[in-house]
C-alpha positions in Angstrom: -54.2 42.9 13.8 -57.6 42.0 12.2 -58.9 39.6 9.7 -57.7 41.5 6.8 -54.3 42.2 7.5 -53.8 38.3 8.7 -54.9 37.5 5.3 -52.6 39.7 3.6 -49.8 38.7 5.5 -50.4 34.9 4.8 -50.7 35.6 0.7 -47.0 37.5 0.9 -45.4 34.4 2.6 -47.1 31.6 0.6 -46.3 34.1 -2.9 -42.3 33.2 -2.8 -43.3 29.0 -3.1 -45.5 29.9 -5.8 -43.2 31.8 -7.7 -40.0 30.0 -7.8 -40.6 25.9 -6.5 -37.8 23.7 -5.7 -36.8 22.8 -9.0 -36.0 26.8 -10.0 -34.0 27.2 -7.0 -32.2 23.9 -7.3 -31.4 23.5 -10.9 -29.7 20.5 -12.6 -25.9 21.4 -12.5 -24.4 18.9 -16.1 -20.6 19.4 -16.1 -19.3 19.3 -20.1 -15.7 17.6 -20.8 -14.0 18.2 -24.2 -10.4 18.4 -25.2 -10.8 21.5 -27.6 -9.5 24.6 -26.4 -12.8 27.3 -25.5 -12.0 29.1 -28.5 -11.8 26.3 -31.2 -14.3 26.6 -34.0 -16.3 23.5 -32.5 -16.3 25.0 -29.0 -17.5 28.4 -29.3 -19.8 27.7 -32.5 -21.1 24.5 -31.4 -20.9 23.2 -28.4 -21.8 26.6 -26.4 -24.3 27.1 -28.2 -25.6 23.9 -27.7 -25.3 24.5 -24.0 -27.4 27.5 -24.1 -30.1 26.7 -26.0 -31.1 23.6 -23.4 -30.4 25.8 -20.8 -33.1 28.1 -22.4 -35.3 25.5 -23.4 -35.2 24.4 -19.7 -36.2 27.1 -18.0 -33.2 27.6 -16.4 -33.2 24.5 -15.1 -30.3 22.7 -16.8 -27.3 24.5 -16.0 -23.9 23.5 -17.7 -20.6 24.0 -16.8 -18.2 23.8 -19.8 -14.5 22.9 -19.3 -12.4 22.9 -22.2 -8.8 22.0 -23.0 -9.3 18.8 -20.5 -9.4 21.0 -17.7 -10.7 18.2 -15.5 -8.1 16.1 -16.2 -7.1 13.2 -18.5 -6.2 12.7 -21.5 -8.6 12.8 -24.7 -8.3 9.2 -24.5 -10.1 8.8 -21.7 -13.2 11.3 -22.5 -15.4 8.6 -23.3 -14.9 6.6 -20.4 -15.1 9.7 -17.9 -18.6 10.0 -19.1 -19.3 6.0 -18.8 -18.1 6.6 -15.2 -19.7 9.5 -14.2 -16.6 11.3 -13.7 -18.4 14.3 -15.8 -21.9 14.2 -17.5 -21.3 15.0 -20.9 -18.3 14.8 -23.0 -17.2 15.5 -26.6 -14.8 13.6 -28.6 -13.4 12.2 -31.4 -13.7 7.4 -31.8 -10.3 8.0 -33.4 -8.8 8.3 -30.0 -9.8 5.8 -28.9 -8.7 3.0 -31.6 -10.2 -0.3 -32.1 -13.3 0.8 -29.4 -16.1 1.7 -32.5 -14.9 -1.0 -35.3 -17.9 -0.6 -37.0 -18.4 2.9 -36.6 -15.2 3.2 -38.1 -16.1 3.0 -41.5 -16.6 6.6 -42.0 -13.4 7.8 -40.9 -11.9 5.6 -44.4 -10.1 7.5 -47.0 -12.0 9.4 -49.3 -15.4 8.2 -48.3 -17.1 11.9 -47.4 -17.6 14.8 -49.4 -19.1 17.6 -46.7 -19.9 18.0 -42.8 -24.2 17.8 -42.8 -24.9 14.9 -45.1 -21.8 12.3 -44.0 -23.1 13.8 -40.3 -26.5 12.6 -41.1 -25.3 9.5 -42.2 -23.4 8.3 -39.4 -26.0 9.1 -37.4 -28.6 6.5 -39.3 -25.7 4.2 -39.8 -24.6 4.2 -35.9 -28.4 3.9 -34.8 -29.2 0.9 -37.3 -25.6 -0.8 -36.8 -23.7 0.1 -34.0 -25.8 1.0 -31.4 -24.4 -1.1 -29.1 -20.8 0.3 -29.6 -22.2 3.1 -26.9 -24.1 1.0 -24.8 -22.7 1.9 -21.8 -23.4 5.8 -22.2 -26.4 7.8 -23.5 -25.2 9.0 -27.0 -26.5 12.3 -27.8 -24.8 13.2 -31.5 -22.5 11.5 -33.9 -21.4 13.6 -36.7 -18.4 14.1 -38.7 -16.7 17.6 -39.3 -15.6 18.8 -43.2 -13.3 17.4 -45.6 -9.7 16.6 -44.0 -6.8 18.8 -45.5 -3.0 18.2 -45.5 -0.9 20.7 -44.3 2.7 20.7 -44.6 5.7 22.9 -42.8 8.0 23.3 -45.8 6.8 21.4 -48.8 3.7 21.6 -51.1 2.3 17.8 -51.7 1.1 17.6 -55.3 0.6 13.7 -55.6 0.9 10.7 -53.4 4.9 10.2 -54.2 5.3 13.6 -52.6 4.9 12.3 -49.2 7.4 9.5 -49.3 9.4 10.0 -45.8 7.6 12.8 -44.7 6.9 12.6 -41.3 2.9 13.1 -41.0 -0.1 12.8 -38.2 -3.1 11.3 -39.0 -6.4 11.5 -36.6 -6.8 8.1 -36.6 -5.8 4.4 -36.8 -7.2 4.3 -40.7 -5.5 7.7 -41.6 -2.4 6.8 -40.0 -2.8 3.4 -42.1 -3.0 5.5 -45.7 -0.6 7.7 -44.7 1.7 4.6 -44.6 0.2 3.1 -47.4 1.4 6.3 -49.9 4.9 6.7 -48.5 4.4 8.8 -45.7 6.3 7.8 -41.5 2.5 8.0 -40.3 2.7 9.6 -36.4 -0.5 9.4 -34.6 -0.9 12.2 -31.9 -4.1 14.1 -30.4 -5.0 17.6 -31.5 -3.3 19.3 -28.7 0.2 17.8 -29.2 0.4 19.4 -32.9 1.8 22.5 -32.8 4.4 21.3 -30.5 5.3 18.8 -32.1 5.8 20.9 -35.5 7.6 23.5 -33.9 10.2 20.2 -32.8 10.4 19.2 -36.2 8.8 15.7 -35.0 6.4 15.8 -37.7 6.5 17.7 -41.1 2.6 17.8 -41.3 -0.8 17.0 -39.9 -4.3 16.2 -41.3 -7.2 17.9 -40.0 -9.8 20.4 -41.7 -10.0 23.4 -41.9 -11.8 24.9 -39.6 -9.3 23.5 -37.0 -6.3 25.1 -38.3 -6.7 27.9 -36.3 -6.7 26.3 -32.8 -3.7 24.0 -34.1 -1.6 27.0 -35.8 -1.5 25.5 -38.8 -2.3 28.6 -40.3 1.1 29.5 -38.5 2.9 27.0 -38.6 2.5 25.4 -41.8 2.9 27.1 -45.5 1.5 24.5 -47.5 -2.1 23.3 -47.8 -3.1 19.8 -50.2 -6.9 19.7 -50.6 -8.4 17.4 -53.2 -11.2 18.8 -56.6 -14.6 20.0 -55.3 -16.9 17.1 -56.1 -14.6 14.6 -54.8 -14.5 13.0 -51.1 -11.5 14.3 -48.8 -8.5 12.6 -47.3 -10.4 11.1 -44.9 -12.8 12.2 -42.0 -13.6 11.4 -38.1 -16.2 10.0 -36.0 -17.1 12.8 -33.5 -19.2 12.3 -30.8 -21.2 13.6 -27.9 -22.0 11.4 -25.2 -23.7 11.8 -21.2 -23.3 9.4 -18.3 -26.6 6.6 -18.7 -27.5 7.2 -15.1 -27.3 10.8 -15.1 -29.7 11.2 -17.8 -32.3 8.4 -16.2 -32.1 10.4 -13.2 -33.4 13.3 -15.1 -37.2 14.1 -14.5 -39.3 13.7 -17.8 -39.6 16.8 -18.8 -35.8 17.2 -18.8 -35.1 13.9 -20.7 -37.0 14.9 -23.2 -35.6 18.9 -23.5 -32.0 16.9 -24.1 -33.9 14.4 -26.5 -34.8 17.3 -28.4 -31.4 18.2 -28.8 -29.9 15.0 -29.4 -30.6 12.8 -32.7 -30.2 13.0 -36.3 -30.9 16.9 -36.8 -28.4 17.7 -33.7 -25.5 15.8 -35.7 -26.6 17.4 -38.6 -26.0 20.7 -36.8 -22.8 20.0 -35.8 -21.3 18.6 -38.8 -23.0 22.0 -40.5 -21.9 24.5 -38.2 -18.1 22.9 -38.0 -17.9 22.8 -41.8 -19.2 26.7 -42.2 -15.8 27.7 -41.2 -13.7 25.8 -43.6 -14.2 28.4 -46.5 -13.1 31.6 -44.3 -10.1 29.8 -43.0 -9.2 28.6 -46.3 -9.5 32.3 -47.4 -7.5 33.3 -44.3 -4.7 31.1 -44.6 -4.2 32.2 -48.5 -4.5 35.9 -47.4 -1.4 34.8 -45.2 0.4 34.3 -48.2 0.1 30.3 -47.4 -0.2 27.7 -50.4 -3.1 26.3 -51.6 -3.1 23.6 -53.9 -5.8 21.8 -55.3 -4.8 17.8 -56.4 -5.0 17.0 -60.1 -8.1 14.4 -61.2 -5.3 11.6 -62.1 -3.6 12.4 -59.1 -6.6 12.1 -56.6 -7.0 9.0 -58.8 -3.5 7.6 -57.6 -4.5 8.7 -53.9 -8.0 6.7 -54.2 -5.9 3.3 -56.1 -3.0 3.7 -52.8 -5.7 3.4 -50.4 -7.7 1.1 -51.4 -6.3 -1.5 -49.2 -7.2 0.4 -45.8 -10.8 -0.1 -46.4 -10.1 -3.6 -47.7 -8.8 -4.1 -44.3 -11.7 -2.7 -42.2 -14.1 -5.3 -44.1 -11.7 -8.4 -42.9 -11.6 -6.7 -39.4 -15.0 -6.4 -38.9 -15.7 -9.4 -40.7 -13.6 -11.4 -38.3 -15.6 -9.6 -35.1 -18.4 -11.3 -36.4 -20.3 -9.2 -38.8 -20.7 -8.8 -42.4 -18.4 -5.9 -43.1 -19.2 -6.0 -47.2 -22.9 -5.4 -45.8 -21.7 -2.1 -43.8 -19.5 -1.0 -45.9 -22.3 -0.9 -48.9 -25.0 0.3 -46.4 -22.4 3.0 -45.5 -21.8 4.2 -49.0 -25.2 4.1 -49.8 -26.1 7.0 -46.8 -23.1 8.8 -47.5 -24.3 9.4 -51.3 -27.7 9.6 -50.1 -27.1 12.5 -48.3 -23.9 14.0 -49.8 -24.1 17.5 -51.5 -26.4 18.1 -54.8 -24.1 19.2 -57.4 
């Protein structure tokens, strides 16, 4: 063999390290806990997408692997602590689950305090990062958002005004909602997204709240005739804290050029996204459910009025709560407001 051809042959077995180093063949495997099912609105339109665009922006070399419907286990309860652990990397889920865990993050899930999914999403996310930072200490938190306006949905009756719901056996998403729901009459039953629709079908609740664009993956579009939204312009029912969160050590372990391709899909525009892209199914739901022949009905201004006076006592509550933790809960709740109407809907 002479010169030439030992040359060659060297350049063909050094081409393969050049082409594809370590890192290509050995990419960074980030396992994604949620309790949505895979073909909820949030899921499919958000969160996979999500997935595939830093697996794009890597290069290939973030590599998720999503697992819906608590497929690994648990209950939605115990999202946020499989990522503190390290049980999974990333997780999406919902403070309410969790109750007492975010008190100051809490605010936002108060009855009628949002009007839309981007701007209160926004909000929570300058509000968490100013004044409850800490409340996520032990994990790296990548979004907090909220979804669109909360919606009552009822098996057999239509709710027209607060009295309506005296008796009626109702879920709420959270500790606040299940405390208005009590507040206006209503046997307030808290339960996690999944147990709905069996629970309706055994009569053990009469309704739910949750928005639109999860009626779908609930059957409430099924399973429910009767749908209580309030005027445009005003704030819902109530809303939820949402979150995406991945394991602290994880992402330190991450080499810099990683951190910073999930940095740039993490922050204040990425909860914008997702409160954006949640809420852009609420109108074609809405429209689906009424071309069910389902009832839509739309609360008078007095009677939102009523709903608003009921309330009131819920977020009185939260201020003496979070008060008596220490802080100034007047001060958060008017910094709160403030973002929320900074960043709410132009009319």
């Amino acid at each position: 063999m002479d010169r030439r051809t030992l040359l060659k042959s060297a350049a063909a077995l050094a081409a393969p390290a050049i082409v594809l180093p370590a890192s290509a063949q050995n990419p960074v495997k980030l396992r994604l806990h949620t309790f949505v099912p895979a073909t909820s609105n949030v899921y499919s339109k958000v969160i996979t997408p999500w997935m595939q665009k830093i697996e794009k922006e890597s290069g290939g070399r973030i590599q998720f692997e999503g697992y819906a419907s608590m497929q690994l286990g648990g209950a939605p309860a115990q999202l946020y602590d499989q990522s503190r652990d390290g049980v999974v990397d990333v997780i999406w889920s919902l403070s309410g689950y969790t109750p007492g865990r975010f008190p100051r993050s809490e605010v936002f899930e108060l009855p009628f305090f949002t009007y839309d999914g981007e701007g209160s999403s926004r909000a929570v996310w300058e509000y968490v990062s100013a004044n409850a930072a800490d409340e996520f200490r032990e994990v790296k938190l990548l979004a907090a958002h909220t979804h669109g306006l909360n919606i009552l949905h009822m098996k057999n009756k239509v709710i027209t005004k607060a009295a309506d719901l005296k008796g009626m056996k109702v879920r709420g998403p959270s500790r606040r909602a299940t405390q208005f729901l009590a507040n206006v009459g209503a046997v307030p039953v808290g339960m996690p997204l999944p147990a709905i629709p069996d629970a309706l079908s055994k009569g053990v609740i009469d309704g739910a709240i949750i928005p639109w664009d999860t009626v779908p993956a609930a059957k409430l579009d099924e399973l429910t005739k009767f749908h209580t939204e309030f005027p445009q312009g005003m704030p819902g029912f109530n809303n939820s804290v949402q979150f995406l969160t991945m394991n602290r050590a994880r992402y330190e372990s991450l080499p810099a050029d990683l951190k910073k391709v999930i940095d740039n899909n993490s922050g204040a525009d990425t909860s914008a996204m997702y409160g954006r892209v949640i809420a852009q199914a609420d109108p074609i739901v809405r429209r689906s459910v009424i071309d069910r022949g389902n009832t839509v009905h739309v609360v008078g201004k007095a009677e939102t009025e009523e709903f608003i006076k009921l309330t009131e006592p819920v977020t009185a509550d939260w201020v003496k709560e979070v008060t008596g933790k220490g802080f100034d809960g007047n001060k958060l709740l008017a910094e709160a407001r403030a973002l929320i109407q900074r960043y709410k809907p132009k009319a």
